[in-house]
Biopython code that builds the backbone (N, CA, C, O; Angstrom):
import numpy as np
from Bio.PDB.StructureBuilder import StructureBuilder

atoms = [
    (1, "UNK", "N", (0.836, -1.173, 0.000)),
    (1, "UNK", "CA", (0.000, 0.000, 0.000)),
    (1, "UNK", "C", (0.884, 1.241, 0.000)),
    (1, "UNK", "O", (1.916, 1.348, 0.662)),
    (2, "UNK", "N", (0.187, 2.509, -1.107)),
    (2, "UNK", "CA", (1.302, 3.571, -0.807)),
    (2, "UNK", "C", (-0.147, 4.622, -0.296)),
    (2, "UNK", "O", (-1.288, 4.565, -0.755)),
    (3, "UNK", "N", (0.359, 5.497, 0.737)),
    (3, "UNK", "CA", (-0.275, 6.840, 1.148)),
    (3, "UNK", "C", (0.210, 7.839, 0.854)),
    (3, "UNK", "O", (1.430, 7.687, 0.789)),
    (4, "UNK", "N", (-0.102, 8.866, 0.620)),
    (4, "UNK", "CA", (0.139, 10.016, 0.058)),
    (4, "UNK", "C", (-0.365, 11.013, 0.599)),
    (4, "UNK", "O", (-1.576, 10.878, 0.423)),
    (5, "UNK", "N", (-0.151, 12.098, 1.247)),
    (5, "UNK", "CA", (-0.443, 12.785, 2.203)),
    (5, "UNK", "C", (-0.236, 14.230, 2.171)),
    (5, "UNK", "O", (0.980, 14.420, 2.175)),
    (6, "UNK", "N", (-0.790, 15.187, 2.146)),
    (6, "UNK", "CA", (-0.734, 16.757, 1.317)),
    (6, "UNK", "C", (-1.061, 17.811, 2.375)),
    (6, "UNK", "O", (-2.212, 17.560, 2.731)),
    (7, "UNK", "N", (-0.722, 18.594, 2.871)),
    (7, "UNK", "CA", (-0.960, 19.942, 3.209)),
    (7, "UNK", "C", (-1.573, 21.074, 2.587)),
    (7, "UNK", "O", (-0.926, 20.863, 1.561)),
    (8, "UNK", "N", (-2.162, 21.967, 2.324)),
    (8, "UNK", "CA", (-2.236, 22.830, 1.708)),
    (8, "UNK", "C", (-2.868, 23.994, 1.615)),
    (8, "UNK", "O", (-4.096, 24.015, 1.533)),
    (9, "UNK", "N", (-2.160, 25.076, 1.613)),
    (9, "UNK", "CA", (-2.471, 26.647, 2.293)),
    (9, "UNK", "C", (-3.446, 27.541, 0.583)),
    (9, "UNK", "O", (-3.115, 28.261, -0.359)),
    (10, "UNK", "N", (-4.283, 27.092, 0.924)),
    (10, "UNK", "CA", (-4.962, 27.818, -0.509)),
    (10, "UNK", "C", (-5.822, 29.274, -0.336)),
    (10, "UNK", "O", (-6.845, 28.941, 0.263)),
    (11, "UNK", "N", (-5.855, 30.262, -0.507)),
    (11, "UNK", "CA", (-6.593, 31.405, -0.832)),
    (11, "UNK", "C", (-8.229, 31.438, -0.848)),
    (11, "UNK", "O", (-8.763, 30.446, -1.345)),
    (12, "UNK", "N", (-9.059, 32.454, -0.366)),
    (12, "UNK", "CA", (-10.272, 31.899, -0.568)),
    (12, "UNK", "C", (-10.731, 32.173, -2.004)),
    (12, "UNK", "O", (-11.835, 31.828, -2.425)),
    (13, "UNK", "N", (-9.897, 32.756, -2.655)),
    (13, "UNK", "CA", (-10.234, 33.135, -3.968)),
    (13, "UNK", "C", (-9.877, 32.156, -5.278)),
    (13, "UNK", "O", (-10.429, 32.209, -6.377)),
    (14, "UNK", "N", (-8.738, 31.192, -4.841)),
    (14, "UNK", "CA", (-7.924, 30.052, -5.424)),
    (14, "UNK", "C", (-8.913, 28.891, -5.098)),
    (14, "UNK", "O", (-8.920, 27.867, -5.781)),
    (15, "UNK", "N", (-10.093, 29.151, -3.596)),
    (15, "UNK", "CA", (-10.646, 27.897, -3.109)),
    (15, "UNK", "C", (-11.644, 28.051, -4.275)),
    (15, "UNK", "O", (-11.928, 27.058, -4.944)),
    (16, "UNK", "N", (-12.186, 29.251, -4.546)),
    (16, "UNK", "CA", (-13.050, 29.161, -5.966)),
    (16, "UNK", "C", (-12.767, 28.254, -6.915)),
    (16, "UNK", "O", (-13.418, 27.226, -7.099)),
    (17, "UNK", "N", (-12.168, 28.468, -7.302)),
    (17, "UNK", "CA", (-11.398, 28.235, -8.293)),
    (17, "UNK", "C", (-11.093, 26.293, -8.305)),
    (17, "UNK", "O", (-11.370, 25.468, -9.176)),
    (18, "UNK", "N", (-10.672, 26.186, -7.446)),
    (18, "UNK", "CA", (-10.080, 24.654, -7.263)),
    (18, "UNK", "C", (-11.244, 23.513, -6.814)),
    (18, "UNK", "O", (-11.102, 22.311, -7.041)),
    (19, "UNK", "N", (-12.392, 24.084, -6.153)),
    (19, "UNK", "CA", (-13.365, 23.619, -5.385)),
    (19, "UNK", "C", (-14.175, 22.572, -6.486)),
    (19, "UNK", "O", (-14.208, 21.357, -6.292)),
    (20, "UNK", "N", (-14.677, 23.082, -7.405)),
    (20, "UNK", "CA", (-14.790, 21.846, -8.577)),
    (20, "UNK", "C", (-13.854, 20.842, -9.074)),
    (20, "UNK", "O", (-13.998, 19.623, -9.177)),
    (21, "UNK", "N", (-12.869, 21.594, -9.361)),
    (21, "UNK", "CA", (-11.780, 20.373, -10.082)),
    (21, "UNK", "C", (-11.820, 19.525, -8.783)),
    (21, "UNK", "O", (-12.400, 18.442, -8.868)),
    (22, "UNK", "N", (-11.339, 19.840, -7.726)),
    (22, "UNK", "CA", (-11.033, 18.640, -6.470)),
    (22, "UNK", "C", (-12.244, 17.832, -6.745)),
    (22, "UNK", "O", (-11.951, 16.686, -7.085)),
    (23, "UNK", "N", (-13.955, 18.163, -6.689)),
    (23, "UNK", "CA", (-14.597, 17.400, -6.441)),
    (23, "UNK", "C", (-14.097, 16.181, -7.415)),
    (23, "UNK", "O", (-13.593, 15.099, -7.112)),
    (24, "UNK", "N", (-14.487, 16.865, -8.974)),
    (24, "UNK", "CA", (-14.165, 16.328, -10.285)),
    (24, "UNK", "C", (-12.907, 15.328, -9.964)),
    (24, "UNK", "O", (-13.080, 14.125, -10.158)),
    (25, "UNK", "N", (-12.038, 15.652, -9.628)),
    (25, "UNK", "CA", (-10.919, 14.629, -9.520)),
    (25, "UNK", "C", (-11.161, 13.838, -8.480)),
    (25, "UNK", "O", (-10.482, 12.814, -8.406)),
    (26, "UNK", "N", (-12.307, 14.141, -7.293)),
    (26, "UNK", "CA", (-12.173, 12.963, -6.469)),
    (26, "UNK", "C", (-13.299, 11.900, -6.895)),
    (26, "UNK", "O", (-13.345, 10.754, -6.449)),
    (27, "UNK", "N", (-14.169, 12.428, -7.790)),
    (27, "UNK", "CA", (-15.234, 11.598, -8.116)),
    (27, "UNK", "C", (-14.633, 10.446, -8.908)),
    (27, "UNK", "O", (-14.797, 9.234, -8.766)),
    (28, "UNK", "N", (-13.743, 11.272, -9.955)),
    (28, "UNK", "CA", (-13.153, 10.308, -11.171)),
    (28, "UNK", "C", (-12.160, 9.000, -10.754)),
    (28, "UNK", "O", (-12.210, 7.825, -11.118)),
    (29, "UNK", "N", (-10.928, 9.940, -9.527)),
    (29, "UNK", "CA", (-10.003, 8.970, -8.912)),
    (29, "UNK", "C", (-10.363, 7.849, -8.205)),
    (29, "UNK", "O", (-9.647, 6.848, -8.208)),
    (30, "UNK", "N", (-11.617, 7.925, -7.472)),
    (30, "UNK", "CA", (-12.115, 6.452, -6.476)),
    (30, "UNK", "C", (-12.788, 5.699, -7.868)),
    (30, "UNK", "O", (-13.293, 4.631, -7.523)),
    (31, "UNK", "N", (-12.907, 5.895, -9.015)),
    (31, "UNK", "CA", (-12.926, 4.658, -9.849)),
    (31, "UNK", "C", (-11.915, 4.047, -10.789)),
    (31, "UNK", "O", (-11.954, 3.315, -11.777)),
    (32, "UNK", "N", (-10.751, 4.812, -9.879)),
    (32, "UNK", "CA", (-9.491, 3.843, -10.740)),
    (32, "UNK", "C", (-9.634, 2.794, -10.299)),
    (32, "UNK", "O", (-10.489, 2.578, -9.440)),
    (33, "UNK", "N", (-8.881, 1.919, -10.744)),
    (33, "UNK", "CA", (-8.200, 0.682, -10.188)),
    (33, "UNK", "C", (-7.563, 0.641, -9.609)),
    (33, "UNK", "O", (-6.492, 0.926, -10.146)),
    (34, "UNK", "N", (-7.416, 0.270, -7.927)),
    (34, "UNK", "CA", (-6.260, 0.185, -6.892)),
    (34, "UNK", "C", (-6.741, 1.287, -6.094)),
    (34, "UNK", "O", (-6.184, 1.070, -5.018)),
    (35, "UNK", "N", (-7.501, 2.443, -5.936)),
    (35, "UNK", "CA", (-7.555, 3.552, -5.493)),
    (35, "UNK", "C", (-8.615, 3.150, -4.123)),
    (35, "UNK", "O", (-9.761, 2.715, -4.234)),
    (36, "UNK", "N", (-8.080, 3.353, -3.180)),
    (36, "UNK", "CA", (-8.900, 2.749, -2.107)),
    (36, "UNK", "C", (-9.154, 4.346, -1.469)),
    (36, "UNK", "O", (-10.379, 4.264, -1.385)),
    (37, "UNK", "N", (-8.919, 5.382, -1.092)),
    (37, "UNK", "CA", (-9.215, 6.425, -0.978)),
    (37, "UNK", "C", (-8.299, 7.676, -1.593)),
    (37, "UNK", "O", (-7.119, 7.882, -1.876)),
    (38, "UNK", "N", (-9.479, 8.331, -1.622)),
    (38, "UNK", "CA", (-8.793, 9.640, -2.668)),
    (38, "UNK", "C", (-9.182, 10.774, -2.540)),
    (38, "UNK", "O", (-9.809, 11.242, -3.491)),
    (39, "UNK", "N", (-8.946, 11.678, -1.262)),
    (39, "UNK", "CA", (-10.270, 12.571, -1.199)),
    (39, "UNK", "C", (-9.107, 14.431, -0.511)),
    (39, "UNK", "O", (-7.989, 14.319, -0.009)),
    (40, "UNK", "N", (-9.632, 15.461, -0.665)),
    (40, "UNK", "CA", (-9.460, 16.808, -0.288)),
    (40, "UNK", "C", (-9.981, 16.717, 1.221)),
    (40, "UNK", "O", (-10.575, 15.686, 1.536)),
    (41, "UNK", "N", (-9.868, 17.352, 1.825)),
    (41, "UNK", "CA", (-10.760, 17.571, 2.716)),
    (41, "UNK", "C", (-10.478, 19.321, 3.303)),
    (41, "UNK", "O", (-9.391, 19.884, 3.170)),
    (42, "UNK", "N", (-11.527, 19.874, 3.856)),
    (42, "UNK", "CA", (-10.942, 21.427, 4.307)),
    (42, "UNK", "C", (-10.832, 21.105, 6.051)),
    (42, "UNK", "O", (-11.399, 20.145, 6.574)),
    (43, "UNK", "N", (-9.899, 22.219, 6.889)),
    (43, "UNK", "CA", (-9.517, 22.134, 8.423)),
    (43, "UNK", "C", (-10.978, 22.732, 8.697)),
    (43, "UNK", "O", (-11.753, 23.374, 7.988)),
    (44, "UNK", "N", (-11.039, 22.262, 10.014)),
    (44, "UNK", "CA", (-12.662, 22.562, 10.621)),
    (44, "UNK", "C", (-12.462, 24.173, 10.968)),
    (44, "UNK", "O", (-13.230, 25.079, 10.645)),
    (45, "UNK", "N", (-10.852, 24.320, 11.936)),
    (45, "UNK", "CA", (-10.601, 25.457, 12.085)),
    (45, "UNK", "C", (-9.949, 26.756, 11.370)),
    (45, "UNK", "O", (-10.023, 27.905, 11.806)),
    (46, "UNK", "N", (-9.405, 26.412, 10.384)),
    (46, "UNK", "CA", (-8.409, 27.284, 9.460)),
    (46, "UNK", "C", (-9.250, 26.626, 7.970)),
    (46, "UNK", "O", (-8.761, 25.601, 7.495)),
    (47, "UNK", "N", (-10.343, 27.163, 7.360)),
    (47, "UNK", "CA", (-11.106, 27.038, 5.791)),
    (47, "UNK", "C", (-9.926, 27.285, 4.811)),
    (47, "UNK", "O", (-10.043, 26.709, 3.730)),
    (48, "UNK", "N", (-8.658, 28.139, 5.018)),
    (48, "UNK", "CA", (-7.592, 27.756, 4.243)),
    (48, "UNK", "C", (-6.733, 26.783, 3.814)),
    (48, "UNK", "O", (-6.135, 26.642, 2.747)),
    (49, "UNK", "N", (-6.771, 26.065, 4.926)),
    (49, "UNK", "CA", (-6.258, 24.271, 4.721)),
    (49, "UNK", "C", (-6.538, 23.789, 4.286)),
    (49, "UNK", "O", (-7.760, 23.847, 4.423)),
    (50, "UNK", "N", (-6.175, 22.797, 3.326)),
    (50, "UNK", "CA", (-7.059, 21.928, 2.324)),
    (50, "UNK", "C", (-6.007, 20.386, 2.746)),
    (50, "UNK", "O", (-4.783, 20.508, 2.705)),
    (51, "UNK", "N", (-6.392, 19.556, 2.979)),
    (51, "UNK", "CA", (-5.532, 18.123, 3.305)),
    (51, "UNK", "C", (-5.821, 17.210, 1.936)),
    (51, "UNK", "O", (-6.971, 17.000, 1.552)),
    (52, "UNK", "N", (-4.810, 16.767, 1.343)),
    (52, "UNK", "CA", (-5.448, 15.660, 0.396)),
    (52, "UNK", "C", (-4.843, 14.456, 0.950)),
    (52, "UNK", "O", (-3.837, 14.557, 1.651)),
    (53, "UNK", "N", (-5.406, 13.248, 0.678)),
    (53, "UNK", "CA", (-5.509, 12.247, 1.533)),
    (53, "UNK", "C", (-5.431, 10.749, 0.503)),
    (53, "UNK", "O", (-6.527, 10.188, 0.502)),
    (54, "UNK", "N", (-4.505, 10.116, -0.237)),
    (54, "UNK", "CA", (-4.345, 9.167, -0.670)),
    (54, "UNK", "C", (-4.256, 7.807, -0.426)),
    (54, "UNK", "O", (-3.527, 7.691, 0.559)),
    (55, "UNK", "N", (-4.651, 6.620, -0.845)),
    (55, "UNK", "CA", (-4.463, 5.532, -0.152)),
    (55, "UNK", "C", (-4.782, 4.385, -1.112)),
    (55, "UNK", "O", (-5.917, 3.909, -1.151)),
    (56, "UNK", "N", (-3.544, 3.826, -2.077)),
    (56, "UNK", "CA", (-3.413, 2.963, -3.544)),
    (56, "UNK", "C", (-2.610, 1.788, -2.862)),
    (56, "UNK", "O", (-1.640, 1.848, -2.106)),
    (57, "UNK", "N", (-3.515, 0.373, -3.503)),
    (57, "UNK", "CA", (-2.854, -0.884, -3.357)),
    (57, "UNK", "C", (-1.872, -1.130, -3.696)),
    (57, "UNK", "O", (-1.244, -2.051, -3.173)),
    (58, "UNK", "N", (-1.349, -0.351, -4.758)),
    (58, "UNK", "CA", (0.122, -0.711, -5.385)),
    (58, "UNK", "C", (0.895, 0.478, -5.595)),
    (58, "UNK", "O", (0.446, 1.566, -5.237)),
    (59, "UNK", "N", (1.974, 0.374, -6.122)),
    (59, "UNK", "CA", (2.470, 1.439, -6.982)),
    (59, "UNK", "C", (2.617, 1.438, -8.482)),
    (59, "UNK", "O", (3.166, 2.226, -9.252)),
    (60, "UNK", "N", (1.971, 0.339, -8.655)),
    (60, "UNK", "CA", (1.642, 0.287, -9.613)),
    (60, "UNK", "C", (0.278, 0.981, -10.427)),
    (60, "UNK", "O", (0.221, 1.610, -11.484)),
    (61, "UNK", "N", (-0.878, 0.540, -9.361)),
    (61, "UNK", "CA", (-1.780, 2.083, -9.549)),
    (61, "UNK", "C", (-1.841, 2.796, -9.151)),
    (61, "UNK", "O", (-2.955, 3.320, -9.141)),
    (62, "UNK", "N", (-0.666, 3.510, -8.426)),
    (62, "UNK", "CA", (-0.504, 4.954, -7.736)),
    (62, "UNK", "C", (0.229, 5.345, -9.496)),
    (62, "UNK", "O", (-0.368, 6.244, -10.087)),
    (63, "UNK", "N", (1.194, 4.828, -10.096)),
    (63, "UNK", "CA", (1.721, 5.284, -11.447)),
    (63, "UNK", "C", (0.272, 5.511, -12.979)),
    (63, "UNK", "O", (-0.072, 6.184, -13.951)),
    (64, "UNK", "N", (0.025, 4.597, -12.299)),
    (64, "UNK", "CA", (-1.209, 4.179, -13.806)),
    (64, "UNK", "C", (-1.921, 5.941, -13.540)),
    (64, "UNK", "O", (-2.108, 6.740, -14.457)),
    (65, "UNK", "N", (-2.222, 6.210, -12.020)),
    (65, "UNK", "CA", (-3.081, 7.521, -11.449)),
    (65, "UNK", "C", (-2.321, 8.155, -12.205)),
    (65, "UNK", "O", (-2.857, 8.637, -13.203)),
    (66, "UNK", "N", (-0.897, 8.374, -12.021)),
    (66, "UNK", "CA", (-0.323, 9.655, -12.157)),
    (66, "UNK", "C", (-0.690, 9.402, -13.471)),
    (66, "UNK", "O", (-1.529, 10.302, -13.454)),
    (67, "UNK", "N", (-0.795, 8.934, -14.654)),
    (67, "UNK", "CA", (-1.042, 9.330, -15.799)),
    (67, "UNK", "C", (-2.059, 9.420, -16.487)),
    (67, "UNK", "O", (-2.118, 9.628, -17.699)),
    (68, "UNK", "N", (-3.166, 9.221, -15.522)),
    (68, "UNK", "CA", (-4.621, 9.168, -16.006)),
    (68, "UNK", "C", (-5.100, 10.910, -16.069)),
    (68, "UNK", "O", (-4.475, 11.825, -15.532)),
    (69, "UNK", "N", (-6.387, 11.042, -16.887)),
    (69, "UNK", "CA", (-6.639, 12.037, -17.259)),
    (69, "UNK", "C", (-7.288, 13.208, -15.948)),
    (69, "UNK", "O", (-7.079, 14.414, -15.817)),
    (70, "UNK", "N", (-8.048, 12.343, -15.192)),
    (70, "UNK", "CA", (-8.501, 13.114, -14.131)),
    (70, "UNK", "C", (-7.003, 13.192, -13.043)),
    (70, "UNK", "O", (-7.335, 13.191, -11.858)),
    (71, "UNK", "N", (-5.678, 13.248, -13.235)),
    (71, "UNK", "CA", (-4.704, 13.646, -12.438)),
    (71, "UNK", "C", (-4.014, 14.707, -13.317)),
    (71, "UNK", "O", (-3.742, 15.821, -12.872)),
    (72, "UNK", "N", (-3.698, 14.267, -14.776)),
    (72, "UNK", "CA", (-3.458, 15.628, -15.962)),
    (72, "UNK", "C", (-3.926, 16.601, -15.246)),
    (72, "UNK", "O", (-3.225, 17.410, -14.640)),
    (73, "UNK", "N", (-5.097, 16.584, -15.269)),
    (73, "UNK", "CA", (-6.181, 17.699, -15.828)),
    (73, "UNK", "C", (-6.255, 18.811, -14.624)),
    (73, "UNK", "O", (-6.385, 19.980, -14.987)),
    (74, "UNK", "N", (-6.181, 18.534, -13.205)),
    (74, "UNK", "CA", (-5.985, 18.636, -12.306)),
    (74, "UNK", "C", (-4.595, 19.225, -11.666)),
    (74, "UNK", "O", (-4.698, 20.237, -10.972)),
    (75, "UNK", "N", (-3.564, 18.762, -11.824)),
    (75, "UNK", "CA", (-2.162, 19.240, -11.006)),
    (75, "UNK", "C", (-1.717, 20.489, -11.373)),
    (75, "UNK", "O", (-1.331, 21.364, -10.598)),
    (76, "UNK", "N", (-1.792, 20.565, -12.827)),
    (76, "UNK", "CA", (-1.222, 21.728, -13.540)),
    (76, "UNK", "C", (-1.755, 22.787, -12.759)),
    (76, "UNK", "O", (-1.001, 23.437, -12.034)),
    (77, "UNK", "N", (-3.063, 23.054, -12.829)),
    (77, "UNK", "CA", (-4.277, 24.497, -12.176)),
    (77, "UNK", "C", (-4.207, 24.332, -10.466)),
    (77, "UNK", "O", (-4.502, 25.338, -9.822)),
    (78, "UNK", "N", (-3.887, 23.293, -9.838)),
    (78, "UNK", "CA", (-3.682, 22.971, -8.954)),
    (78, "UNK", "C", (-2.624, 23.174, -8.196)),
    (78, "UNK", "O", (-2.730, 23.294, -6.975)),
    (79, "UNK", "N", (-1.686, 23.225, -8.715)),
    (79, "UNK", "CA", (0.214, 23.526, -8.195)),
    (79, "UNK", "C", (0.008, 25.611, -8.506)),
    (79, "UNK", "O", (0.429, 26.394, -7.655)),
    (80, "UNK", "N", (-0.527, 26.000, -9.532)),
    (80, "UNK", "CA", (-0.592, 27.410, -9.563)),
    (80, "UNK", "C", (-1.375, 27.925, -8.161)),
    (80, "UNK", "O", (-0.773, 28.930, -7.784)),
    (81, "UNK", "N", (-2.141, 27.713, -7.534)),
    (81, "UNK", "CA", (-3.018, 28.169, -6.954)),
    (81, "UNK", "C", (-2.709, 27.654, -5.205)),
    (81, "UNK", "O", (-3.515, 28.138, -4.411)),
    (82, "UNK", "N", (-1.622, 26.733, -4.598)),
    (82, "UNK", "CA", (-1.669, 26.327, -3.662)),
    (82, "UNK", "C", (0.103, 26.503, -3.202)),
    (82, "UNK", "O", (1.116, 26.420, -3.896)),
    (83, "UNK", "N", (-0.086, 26.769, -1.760)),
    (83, "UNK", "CA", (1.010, 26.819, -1.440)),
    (83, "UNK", "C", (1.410, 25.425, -0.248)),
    (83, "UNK", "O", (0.913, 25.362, 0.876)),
    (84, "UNK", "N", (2.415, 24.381, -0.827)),
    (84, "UNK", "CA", (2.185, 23.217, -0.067)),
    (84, "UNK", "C", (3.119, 23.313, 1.137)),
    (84, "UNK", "O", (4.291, 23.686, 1.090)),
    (85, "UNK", "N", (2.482, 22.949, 2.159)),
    (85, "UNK", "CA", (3.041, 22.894, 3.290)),
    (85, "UNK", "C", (3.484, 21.634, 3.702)),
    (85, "UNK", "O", (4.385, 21.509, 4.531)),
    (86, "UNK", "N", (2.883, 20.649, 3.153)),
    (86, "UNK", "CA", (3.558, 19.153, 3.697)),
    (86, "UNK", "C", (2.851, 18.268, 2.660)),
    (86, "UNK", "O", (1.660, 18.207, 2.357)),
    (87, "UNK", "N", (4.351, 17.335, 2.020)),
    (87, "UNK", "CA", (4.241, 16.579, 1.068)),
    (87, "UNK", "C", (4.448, 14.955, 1.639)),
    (87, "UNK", "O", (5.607, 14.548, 1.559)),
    (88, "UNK", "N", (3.769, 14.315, 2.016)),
    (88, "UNK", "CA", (4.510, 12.808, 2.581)),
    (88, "UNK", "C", (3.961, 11.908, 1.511)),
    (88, "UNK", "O", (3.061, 12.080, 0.689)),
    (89, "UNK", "N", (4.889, 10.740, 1.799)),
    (89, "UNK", "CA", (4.371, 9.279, 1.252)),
    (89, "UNK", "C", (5.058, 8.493, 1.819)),
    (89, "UNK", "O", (6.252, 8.545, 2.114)),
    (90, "UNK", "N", (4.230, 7.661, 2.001)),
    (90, "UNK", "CA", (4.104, 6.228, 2.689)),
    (90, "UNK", "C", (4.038, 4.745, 2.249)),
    (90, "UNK", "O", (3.009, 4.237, 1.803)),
    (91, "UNK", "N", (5.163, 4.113, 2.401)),
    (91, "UNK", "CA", (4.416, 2.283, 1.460)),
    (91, "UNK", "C", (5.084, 1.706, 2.511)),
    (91, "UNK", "O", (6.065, 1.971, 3.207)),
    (92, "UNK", "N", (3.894, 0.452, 2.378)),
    (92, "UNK", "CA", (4.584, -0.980, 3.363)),
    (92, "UNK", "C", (2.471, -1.298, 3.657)),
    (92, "UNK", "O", (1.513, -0.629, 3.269)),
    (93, "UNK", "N", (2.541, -2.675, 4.535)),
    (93, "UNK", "CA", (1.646, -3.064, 4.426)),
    (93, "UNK", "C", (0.650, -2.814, 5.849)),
    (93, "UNK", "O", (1.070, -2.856, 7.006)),
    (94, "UNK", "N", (-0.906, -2.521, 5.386)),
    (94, "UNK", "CA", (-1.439, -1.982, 6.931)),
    (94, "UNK", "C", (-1.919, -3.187, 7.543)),
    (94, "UNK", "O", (-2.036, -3.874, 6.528)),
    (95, "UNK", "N", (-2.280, -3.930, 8.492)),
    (95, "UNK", "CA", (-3.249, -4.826, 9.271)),
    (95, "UNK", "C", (-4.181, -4.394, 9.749)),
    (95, "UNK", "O", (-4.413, -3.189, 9.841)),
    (96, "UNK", "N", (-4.852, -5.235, 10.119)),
    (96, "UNK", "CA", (-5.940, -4.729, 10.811)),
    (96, "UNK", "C", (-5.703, -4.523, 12.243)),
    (96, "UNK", "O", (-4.679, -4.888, 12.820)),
    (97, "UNK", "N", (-6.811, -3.849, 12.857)),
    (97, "UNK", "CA", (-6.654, -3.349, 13.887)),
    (97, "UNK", "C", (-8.105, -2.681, 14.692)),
    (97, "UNK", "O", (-8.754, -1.654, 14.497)),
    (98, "UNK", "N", (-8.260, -4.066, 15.890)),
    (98, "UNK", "CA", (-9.361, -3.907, 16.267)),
    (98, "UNK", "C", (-9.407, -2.555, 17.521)),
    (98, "UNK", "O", (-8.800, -2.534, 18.592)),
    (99, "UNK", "N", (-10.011, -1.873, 17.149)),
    (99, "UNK", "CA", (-10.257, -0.719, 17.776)),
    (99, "UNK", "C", (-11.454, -0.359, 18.897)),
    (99, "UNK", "O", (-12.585, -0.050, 18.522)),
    (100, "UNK", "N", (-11.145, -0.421, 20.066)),
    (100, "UNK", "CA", (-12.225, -0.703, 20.897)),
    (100, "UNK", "C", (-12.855, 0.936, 21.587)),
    (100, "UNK", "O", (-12.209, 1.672, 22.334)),
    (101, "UNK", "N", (-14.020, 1.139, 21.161)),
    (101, "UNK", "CA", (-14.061, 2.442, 21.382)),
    (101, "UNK", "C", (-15.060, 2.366, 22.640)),
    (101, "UNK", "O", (-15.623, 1.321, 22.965)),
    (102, "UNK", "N", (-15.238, 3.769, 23.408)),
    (102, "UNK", "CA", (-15.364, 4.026, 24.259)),
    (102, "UNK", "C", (-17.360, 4.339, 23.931)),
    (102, "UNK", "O", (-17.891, 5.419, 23.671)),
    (103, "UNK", "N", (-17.983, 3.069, 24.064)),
    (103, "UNK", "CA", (-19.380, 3.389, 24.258)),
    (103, "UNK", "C", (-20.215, 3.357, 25.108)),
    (103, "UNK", "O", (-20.263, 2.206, 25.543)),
    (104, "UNK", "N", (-20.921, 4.001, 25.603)),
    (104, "UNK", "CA", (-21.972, 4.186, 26.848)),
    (104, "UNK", "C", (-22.633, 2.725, 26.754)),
    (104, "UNK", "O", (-23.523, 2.398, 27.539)),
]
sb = StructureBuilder()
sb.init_structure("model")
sb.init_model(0)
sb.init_chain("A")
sb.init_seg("    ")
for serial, (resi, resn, name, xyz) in enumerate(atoms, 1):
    if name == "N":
        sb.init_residue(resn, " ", resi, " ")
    sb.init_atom(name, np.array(xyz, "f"), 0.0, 1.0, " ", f" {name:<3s}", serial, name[0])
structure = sb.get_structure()
């Protein structure tokens, strides 16, 4: 599994602007192949933050992504408009993990 993990300080005037394509690219990306999550999300407290949030079975379709049309179409207008604050990635394999939460 690779994760991919994004920061990002965007403008509210750039959020115009980008607020479709993200949807558009997240609608298109969860029907690749391998793409187990793929999503933007905004900070509850700072609406300038934008987090993108990756999570591909291989790297093999993390590569196939990078060359598909809904990632084209997207980075170019996307890299103009954002200032990145944190770029990570991640591979190796997750388990499961029973999580016992705290219910009344």
């Amino acid at each position: 599994m690779i994760h991919v993990d994004a920061t990002m300080e965007i403008s509210d005037e750039s959020l115009e602007i980008l607020r479709p394509l993200m949807r558009e690219a997240m609608a298109a990306t969860v029907q690749e192949p391998g793409c187990l999550v793929y999503r933007f999300t905004a900070d509850i407290t700072s609406p300038n933050l934008v987090y993108m949030s990756e999570l591909w079975e291989s790297e093999a379709a993390l590569k196939a992504h990078l060359q598909a049309p809904s990632f084209l179409n997207v980075i170019g207008i996307l890299l103009q408009h954002v200032k990145l604050l944190n770029f990570a990635t991640r591979q190796g394999e997750l388990v499961h993990y029973d999580l016992a939460l705290p219910l009344p």
